[in-house]
C-alpha positions in Angstrom: 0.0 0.0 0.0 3.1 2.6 -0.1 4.6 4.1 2.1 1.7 6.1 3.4 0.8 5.6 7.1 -1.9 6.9 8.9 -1.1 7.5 13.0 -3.5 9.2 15.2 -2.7 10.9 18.1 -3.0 8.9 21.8 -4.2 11.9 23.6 -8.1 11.1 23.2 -8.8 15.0 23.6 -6.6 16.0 21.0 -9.4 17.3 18.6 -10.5 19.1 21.5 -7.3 21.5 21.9 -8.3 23.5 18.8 -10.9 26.5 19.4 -12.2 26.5 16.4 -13.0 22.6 16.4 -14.5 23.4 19.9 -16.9 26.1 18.4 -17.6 24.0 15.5 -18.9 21.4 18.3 -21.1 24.1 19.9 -22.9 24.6 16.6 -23.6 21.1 15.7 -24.4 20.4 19.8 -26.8 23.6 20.0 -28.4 22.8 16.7 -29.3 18.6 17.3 -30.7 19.6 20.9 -33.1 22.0 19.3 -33.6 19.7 16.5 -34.0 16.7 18.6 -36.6 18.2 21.0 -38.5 19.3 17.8 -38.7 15.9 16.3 -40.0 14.5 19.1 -42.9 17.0 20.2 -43.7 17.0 16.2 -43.9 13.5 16.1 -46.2 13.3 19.5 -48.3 16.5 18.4 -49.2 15.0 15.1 -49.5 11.6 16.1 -51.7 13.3 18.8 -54.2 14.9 16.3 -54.2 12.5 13.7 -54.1 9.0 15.7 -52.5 7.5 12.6 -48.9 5.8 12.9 -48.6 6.8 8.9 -48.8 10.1 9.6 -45.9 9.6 11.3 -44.1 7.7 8.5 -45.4 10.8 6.4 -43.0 13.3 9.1 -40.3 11.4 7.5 -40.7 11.7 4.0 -41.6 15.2 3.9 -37.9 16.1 5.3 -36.0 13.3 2.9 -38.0 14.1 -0.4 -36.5 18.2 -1.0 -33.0 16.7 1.1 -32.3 14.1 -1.3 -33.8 16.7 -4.2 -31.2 19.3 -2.9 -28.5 17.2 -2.3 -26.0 16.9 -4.6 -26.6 20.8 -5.4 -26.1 21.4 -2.2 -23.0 19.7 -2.6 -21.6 21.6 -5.5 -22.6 24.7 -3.2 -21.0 23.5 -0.3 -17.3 22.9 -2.3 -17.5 26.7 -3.9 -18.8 28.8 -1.5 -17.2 30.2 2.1 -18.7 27.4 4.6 -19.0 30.0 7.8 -21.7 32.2 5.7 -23.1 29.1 3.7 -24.3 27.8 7.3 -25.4 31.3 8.6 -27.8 31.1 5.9 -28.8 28.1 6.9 -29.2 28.2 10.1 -31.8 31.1 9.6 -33.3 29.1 7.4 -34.8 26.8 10.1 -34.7 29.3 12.9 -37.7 31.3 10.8 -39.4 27.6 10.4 -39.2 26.8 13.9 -40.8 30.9 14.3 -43.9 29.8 12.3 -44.3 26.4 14.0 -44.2 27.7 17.3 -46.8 30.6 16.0 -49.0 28.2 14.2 -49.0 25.5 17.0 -49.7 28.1 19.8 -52.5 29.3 18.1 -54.1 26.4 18.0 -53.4 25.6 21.6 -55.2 28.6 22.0 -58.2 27.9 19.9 -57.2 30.3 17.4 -56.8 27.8 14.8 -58.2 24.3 14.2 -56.7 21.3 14.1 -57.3 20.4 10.6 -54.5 23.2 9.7 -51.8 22.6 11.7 -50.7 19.4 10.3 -50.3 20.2 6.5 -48.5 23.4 8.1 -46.4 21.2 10.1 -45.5 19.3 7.3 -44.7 22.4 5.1 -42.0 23.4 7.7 -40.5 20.0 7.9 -40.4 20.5 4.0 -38.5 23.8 4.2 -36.5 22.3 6.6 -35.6 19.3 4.2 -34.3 21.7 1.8 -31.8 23.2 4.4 -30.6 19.9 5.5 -29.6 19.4 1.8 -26.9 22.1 2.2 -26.6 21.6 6.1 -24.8 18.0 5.9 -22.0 18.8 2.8 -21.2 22.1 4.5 -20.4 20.7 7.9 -18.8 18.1 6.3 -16.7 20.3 4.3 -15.5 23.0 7.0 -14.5 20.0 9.5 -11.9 19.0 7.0 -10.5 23.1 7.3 -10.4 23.2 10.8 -8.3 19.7 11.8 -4.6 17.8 10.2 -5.9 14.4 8.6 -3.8 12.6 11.6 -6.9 13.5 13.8 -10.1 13.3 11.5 -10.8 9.7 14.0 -10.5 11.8 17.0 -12.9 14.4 15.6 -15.3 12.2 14.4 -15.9 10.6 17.3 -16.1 14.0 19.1 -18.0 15.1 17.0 -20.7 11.8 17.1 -20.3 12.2 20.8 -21.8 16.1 20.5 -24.4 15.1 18.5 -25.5 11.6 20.8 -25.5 14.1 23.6 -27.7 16.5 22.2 -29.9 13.4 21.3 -30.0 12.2 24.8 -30.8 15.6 26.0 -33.3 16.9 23.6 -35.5 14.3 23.5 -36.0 14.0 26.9 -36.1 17.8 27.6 -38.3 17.9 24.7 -40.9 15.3 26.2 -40.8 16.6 30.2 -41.6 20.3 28.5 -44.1 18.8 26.4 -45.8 16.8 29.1 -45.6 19.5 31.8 -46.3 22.7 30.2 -47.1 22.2 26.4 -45.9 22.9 23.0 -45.3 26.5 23.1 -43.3 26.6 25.7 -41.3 23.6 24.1 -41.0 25.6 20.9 -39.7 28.7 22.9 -37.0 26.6 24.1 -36.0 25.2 20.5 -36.1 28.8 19.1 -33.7 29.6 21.6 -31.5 26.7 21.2 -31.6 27.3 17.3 -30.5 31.1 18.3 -27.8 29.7 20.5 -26.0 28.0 17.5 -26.5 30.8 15.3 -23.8 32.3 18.1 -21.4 29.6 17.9 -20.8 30.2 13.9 -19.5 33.7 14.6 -16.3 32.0 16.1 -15.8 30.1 13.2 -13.2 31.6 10.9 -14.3 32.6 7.1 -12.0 29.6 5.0 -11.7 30.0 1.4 -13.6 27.7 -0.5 -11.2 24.5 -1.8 -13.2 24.4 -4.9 -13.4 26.9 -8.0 -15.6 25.1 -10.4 -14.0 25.4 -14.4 -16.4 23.3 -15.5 -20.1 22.8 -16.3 -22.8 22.3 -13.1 -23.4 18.9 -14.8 -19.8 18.0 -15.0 -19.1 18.8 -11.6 -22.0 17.0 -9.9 -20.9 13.9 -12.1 -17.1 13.8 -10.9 -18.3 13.7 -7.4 -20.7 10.5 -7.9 -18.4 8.7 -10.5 -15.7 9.3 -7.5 -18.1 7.4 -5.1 -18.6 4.5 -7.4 -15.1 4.4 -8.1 -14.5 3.2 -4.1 -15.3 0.3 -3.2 -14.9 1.0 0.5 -16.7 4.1 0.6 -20.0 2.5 -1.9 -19.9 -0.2 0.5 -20.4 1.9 3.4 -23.2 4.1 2.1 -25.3 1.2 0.4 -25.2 -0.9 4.1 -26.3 1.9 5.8 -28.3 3.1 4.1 -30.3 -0.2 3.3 -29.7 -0.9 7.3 -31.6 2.5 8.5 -34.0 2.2 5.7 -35.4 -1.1 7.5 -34.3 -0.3 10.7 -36.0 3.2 10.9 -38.4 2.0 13.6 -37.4 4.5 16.0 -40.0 6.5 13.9 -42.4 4.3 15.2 -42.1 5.3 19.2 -45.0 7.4 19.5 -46.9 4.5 19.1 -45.6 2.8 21.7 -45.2 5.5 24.1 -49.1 6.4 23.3 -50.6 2.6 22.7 -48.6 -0.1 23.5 -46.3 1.1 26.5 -48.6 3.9 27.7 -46.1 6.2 28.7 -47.3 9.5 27.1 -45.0 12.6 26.0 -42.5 12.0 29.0 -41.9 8.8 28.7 -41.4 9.5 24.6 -38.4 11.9 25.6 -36.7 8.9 27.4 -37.1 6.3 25.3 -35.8 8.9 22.3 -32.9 9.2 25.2 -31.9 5.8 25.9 -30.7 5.1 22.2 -28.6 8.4 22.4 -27.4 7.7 25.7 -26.0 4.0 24.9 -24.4 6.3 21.9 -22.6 8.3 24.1 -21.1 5.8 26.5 -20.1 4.1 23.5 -18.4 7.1 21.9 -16.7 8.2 25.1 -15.2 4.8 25.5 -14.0 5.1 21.6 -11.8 8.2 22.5 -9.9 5.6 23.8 -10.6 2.1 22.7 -10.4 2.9 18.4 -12.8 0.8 16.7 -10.3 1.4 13.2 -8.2 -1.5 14.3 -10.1 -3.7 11.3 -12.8 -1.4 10.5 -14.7 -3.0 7.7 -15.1 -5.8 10.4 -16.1 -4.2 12.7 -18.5 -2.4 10.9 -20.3 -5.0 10.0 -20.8 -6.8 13.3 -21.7 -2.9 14.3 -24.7 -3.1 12.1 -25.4 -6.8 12.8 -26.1 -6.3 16.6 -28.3 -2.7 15.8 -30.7 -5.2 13.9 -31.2 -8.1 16.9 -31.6 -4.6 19.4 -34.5 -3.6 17.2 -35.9 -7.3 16.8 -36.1 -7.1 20.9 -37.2 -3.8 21.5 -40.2 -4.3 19.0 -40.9 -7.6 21.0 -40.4 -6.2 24.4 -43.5 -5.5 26.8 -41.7 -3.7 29.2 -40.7 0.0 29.3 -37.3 -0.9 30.9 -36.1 -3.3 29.0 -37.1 -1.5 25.8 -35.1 1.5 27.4 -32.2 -1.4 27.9 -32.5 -2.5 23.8 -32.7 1.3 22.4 -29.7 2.0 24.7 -27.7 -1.5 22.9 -28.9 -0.1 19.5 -27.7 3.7 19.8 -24.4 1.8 21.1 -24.1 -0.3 17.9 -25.2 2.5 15.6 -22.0 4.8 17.5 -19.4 2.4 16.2 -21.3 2.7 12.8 -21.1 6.3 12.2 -17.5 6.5 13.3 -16.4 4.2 11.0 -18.3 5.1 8.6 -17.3 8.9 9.3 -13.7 8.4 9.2 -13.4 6.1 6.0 -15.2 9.2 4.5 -12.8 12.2 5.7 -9.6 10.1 4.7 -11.2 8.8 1.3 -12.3 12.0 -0.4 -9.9 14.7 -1.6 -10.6 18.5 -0.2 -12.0 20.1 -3.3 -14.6 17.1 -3.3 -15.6 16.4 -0.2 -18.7 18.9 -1.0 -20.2 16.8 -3.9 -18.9 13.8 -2.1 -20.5 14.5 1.4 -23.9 15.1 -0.9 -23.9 12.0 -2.6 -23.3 10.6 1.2 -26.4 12.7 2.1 -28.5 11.2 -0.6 -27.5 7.4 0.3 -28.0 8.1 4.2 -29.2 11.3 5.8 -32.1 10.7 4.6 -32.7 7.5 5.2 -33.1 8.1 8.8 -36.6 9.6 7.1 -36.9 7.2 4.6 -36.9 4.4 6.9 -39.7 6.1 9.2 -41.6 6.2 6.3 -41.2 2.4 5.3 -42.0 2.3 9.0 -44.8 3.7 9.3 -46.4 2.1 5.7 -45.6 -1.6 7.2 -47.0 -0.4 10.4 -50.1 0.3 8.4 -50.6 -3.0 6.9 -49.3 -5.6 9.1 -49.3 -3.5 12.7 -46.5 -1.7 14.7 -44.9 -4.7 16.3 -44.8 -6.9 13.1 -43.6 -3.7 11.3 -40.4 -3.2 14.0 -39.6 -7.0 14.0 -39.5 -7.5 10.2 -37.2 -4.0 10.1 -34.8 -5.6 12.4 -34.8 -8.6 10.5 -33.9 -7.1 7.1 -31.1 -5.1 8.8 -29.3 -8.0 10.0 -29.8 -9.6 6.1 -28.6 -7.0 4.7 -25.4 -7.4 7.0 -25.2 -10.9 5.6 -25.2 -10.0 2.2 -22.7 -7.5 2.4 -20.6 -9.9 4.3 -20.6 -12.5 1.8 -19.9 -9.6 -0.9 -17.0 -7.8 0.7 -14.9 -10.5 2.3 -11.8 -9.1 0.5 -12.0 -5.8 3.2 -12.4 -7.8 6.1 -8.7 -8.1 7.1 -7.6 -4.0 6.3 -6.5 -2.0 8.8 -6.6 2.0 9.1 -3.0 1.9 7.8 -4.2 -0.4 4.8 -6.3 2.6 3.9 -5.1 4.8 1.0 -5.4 8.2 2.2 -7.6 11.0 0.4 -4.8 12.0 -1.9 -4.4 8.8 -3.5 -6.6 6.7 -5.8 -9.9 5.7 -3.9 -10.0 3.1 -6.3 -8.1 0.3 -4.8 -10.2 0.5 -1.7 
């Protein structure tokens, strides 16, 4: 494999020591808490009016259809523009979304409104907010690569999965207690805030150059970046199992129902339950600071996804609110080892003046499949019922595992230091 070797630093807060890194963590922490909290009171609130678990499924695909639209423009954007004002305008995007939400939702609290408006308005938002995602995820991806050396991209990405597990322990299950105890405007007063809060945290970021000055056509660019992809066997491999993995095992989407119906643990007991997964992420994460799961990560990636699919098998099957609590908290653990090796076979597999258009095509194969999947939960919930629908996702998770086990046994044995960095050819790997 050449002479290149790829060493990472033992200090587990290495990442940490650079300001701008620690801002940049701010941001992305500020941002999932409000996020988070407004997922989960969306996904009560409509579930809650409309008594309908594909209403829920429907949350999902009204985010994923203008993100995976956007994405690979959002891409090309990402890769030519200045990333600290490309999220700025953003980030007021959804800030004026989450305005109108909160407006809409407390006049109908208020009996301004009825009920038979809010949800189509809801849905509008989450639309809007779609199309920001489509942007959000390549420039994030993009300005993380400006503000670290390569020899600590591991580090970072598990810092950076920890910021955003923490956020998704805490919003949740702030998000429900508010909910349960006061209501949805004062829930959406605190997500404004939040959403404000990370607004903030951008003004510490430095202005970078962009690494990209397109010569050729629109077409032409967005091409190179999804030929690249294709071109790596590593990095298609990654993307296809997760996002065939979340597409099936998207049954988190399906919690309402069993915090509502099956449970009966109402709003409060939604916010822990959203928790526990996030808070078996953390742990997890915080322990990977230390203990690298890059030693073979192709391996280790798979039994990662394998173990995510038997959690979900058990927590559709449990009757018990704690021991579903116990299987969420094993499946956010699983899923942490995913998205860090996942993470960082992206960073050191793209090249700088791609990782724009390659972070899109990234965005179209799995940030929204978090969304998809609720959907192709909430559809199989439909026909066959919520517990049938949560086992069979499980199911196809750990098959699709299999497959890809049987299909990439030649990656099985590599090592970090078997991995070509970005500069090089992605197509060996």
């Amino acid at each position: 494999m050449g002479e290149a070797v790829i060493t990472e630093k033992k200090d587990p807060f290495a990442a940490l020591r650079y300001r701008e890194f620690r801002s940049y963590l701010g941001m992305r922490f500020f941002f999932t808490f409000a996020y988070q909290m407004q997922a989960v009171i969306i996904g009560f609130h409509i579930y809650h009016l409309t008594k309908d678990p594909l209403a829920l499924g429907l949350i999902g695909l009204s985010e994923a259809i203008p993100a995976i639209s956007i994405a690979l423009y959002g891409g090309y954007v990402a890769d030519k523009s200045e990333k600290r004002g490309l999220l700025m305008k953003i980030f007021l995007s959804v800030f004026l979304c989450a305005i109108i939400m909160l407006v809409v939702t407390s006049k109908q609290a208020a009996g301004f409104i009825p009920s038979k408006y809010v949800v189509p308005t809801l849905y509008s938002m989450i639309f809007c907010i779609g199309l920001a995602r489509g942007f959000f995820g390549p420039a994030t991806f993009s300005i993380m690569a400006q503000i670290l050396p390569k020899n600590l991209y591991t580090n970072a990405s598990t810092w950076s999965s920890s910021s955003w597990q923490l956020a998704s322990i805490l919003g949740p299950a702030i998000g429900g207690l508010v909910y349960g105890f006061y209501g949805i405007t004062p829930t959406f007063l605190v997500i404004v805030g939040f959403i404000l809060i990370s607004l903030v945290c951008i003004f510490f970021l430095k202005s970078h150059p962009p690494t990209y000055i397109p010569k050729e056509s629109i077409v032409k660019s967005l091409t190179e970046g999804v030929q690249f992809v294709f071109k790596s066997k590593m990095m298609l491999g990654a993307m296809s199992l997760d996002l065939f993995s979340v597409f099936f095992g998207g049954a988190v989407a399906l919690l309402p129902v069993f915090a509502k119906d099956i449970l009966k643990v109402g709003p409060e007991g939604l916010g822990l339950m959203r928790a526990a997964a996030s808070v078996g992420a953390v742990i997890t994460l915080l322990a990977m600071t230390k203990f690298s799961p890059m030693n073979k990560p192709w391996r280790n990636l798979l039994l990662a996804v394998t173990g995510f699919g038997i959690s979900i098998i058990c927590y559709g099957l449990s009757k018990s609110f704690y021991l579903t609590l116990f299987f969420l908290f094993c499946e956010g653990a699983f899923d942490s080892v995913s998205v860090v090796i996942r993470s960082t076979l992206l960073q050191l597999l793209t090249p700088n003046e791609m990782r724009g258009r390659v972070s899109a095509v990234n965005s179209m194969f799995i940030g929204s499949s978090n969304e998809i999947g609720a959907f192709e939960s909430g559809l199989t919930a439909k026909l066959m019922r919520t517990v049938p629908a949560v086992v069979f996702g499980g199911s196809m998770t750990i098959g699709i595992a299999v497959i890809t086990y049987f299909k990439t046994k030649s990656l099985l044995p590599l090592t970090l230091n078997d991995i070509k960095p970005s500069e090089k050819s992605a197509e060996q790997i």
